[in-house]
MDTraj code that builds the backbone (N, CA, C; nanometers):
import mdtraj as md
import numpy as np

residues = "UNK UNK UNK UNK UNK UNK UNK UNK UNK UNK UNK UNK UNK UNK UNK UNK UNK UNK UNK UNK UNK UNK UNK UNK UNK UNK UNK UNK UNK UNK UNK UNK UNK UNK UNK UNK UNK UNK UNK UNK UNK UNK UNK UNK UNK UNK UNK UNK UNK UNK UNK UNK UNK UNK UNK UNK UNK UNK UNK UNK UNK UNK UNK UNK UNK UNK UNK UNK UNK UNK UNK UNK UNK UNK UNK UNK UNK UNK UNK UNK UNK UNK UNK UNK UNK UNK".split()
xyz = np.array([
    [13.2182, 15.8647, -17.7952],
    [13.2462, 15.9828, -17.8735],
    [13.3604, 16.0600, -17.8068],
    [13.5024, 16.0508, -17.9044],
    [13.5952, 16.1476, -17.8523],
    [13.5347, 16.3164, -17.7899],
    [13.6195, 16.3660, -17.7286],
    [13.5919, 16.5267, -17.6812],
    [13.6346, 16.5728, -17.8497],
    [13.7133, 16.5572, -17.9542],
    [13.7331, 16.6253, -18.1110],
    [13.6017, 16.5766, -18.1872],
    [13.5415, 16.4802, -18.1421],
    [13.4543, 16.4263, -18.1973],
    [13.3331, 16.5872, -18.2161],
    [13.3121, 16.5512, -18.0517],
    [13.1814, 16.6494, -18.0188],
    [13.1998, 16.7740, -18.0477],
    [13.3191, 16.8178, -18.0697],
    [13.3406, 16.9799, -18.1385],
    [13.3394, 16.9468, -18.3028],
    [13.3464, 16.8902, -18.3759],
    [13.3529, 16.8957, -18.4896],
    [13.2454, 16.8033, -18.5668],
    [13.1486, 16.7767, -18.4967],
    [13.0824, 16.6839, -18.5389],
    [12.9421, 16.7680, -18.5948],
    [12.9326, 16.9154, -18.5509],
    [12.8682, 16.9779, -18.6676],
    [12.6839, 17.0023, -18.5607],
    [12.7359, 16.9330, -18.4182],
    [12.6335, 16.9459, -18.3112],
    [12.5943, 17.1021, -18.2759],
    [12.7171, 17.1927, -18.2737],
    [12.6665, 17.2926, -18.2105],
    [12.6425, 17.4271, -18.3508],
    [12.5657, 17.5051, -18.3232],
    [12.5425, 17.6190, -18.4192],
    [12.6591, 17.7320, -18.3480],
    [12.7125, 17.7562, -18.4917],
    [12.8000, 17.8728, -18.4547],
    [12.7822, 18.0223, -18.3878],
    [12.8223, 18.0519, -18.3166],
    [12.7839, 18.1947, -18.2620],
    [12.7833, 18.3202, -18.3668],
    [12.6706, 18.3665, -18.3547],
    [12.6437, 18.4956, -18.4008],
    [12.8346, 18.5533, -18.4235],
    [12.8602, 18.6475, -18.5199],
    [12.9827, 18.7199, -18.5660],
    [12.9656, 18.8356, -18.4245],
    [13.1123, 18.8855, -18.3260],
    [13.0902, 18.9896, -18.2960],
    [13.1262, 19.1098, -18.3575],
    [13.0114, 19.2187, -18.3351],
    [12.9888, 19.3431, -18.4498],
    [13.0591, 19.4721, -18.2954],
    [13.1549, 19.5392, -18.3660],
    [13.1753, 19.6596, -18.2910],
    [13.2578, 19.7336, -18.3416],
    [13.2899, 19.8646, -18.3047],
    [13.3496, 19.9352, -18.3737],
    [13.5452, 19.8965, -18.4120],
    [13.4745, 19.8543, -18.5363],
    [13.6462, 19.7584, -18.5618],
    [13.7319, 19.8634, -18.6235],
    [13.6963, 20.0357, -18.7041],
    [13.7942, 20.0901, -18.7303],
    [13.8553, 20.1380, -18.5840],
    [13.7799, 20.1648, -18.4952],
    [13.8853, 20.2183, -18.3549],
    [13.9502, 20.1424, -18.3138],
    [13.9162, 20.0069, -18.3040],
    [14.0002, 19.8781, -18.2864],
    [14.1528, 19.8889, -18.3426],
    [14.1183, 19.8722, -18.5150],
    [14.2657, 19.8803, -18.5583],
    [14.3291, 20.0592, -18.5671],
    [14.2799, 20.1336, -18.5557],
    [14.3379, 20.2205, -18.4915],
    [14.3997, 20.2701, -18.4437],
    [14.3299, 20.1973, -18.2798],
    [14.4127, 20.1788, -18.1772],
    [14.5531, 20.0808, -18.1799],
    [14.5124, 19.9849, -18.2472],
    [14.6445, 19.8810, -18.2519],
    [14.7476, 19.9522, -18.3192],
    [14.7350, 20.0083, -18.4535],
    [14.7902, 20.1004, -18.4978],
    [14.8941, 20.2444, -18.3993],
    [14.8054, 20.2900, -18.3811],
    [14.8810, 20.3688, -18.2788],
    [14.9760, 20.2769, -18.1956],
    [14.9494, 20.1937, -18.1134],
    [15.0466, 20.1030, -18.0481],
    [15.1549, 20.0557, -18.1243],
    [15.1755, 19.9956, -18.1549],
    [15.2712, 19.9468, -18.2863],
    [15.3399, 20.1168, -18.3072],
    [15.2176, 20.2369, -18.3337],
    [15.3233, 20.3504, -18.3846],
    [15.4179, 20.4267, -18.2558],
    [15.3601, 20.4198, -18.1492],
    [15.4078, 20.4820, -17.9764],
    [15.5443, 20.3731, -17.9510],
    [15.4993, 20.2319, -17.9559],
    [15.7016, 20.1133, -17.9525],
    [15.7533, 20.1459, -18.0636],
    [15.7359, 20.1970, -18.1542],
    [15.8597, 20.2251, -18.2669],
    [15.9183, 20.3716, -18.2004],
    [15.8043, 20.4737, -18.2428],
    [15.8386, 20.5758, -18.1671],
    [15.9168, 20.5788, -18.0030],
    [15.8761, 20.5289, -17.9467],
    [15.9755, 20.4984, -17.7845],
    [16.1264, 20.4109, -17.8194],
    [16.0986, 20.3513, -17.8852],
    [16.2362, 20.2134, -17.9249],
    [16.3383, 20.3320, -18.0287],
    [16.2812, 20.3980, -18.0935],
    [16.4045, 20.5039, -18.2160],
    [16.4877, 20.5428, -18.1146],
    [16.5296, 20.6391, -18.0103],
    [16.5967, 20.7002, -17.9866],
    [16.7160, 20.6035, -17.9041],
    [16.6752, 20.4402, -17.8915],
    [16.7712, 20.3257, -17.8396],
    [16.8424, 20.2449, -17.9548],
    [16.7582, 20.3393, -18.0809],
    [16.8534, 20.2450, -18.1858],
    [17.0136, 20.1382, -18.1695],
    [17.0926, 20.2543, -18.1494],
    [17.2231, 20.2621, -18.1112],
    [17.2582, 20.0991, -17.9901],
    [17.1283, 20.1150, -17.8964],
    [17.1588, 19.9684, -17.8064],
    [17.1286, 19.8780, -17.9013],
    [17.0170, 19.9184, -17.9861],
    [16.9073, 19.7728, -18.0432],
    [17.0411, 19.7081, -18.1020],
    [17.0857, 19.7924, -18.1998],
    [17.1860, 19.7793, -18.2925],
    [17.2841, 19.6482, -18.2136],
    [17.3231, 19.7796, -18.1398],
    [17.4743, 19.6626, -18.0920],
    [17.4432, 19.5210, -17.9912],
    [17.3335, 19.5014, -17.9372],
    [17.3069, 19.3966, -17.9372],
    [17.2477, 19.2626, -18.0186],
    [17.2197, 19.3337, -18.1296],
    [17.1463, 19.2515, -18.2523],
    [16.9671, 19.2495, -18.2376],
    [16.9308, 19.3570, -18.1229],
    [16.7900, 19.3355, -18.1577],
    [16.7144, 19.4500, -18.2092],
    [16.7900, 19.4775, -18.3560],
    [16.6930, 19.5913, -18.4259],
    [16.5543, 19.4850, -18.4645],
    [16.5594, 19.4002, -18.4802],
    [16.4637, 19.3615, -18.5354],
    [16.2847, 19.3678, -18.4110],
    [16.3761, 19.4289, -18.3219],
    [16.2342, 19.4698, -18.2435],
    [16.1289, 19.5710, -18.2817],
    [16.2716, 19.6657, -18.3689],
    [16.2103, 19.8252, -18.3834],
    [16.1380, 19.7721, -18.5708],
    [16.2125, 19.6521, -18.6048],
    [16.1749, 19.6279, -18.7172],
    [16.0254, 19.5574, -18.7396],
    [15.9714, 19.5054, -18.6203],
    [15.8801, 19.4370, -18.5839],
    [15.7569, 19.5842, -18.5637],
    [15.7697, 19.6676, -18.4876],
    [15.6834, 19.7639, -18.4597],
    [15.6592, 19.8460, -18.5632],
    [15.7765, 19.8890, -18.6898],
    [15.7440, 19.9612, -18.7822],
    [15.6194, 19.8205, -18.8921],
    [15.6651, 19.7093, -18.9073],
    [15.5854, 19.6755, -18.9976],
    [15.4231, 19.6558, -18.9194],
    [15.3798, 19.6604, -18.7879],
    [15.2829, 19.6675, -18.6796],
    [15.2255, 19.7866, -18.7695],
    [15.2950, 19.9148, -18.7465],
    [15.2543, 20.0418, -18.7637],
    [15.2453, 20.0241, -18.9505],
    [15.3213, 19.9374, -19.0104],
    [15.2635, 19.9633, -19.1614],
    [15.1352, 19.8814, -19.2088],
    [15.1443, 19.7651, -19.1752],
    [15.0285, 19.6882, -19.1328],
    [14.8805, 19.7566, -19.0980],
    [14.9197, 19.8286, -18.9768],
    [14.7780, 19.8935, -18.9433],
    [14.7143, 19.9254, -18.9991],
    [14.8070, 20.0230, -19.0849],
    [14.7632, 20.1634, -19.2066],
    [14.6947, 20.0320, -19.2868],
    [14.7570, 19.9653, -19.3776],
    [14.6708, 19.8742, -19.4700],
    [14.5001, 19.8159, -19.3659],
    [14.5780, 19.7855, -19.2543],
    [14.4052, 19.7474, -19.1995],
    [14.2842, 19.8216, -19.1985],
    [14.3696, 19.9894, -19.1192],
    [14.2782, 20.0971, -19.1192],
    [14.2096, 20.0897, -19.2713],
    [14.2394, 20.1220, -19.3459],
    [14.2286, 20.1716, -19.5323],
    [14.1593, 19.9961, -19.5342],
    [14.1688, 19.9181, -19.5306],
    [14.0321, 19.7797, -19.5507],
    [13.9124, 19.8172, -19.4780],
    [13.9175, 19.8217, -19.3473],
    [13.7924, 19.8194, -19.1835],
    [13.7175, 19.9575, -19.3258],
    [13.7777, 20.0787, -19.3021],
    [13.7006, 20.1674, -19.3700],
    [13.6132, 20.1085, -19.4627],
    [13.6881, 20.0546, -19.5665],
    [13.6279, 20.0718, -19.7204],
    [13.5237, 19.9085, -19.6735],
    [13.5600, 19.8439, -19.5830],
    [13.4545, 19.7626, -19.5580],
    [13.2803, 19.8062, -19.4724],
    [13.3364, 19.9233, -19.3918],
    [13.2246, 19.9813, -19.3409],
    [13.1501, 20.0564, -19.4574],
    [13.2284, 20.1252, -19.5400],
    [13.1585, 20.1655, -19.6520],
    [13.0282, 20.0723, -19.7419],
    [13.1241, 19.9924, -19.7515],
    [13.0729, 19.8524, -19.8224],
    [12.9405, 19.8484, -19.7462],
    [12.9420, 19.8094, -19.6550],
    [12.8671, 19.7344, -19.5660],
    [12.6925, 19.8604, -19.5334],
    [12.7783, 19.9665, -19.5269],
    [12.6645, 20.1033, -19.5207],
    [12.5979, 20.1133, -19.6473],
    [12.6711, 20.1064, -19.7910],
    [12.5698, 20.1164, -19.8679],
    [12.4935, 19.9997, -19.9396],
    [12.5262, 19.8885, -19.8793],
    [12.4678, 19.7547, -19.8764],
    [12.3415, 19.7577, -19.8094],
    [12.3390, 19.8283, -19.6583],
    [12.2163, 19.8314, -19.6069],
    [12.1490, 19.9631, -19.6646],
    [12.1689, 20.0358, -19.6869],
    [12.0872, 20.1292, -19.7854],
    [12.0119, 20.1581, -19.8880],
    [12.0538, 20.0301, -19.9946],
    [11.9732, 19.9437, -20.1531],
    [11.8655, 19.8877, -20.0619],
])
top = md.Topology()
chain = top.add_chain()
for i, resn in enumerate(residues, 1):
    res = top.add_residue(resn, chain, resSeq=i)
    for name in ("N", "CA", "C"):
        top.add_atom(name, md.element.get_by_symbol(name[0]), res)
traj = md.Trajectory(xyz[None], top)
């Protein structure tokens, strides 16, 4: 029996999901993504003339991203609260 064998062969039971507070999670990631855009704006001018705006372009879609994650995690905890409540 290959080593791909014994992982996929349906031997082991999957681990329990881990449960924790996932809106502070993306949040936090959020904020990060929003603090390197925020720190990287005022170097525009280098990003530029070396060709790496696409760093600051990388952290704003981080920081737009988040927002969509934050606004899911919520409306999934919602979900999930009045699921256990019926």
């Amino acid at each position: 029996m290959s080593l791909m064998d014994r992982w996929t062969s349906g031997e082991r039971e999957a681990p329990e999901p881990l449960e924790g507070n996932v809106v502070a999670t993306v949040v936090t990631g959020t904020l990060v993504w929003l603090l390197l855009l925020l720190v990287q704006l005022p170097f525009y001018g280098w990003f530029a003339d070396h060709g790496h705006t696409w760093w600051l372009w990388t952290c704003a879609a981080g920081a737009a991203l988040g927002c969509v994650g934050i606004w899911y995690v919520r409306a999934r905890d919602k979900a999930i609260k009045r699921a256990q409540g019926d």
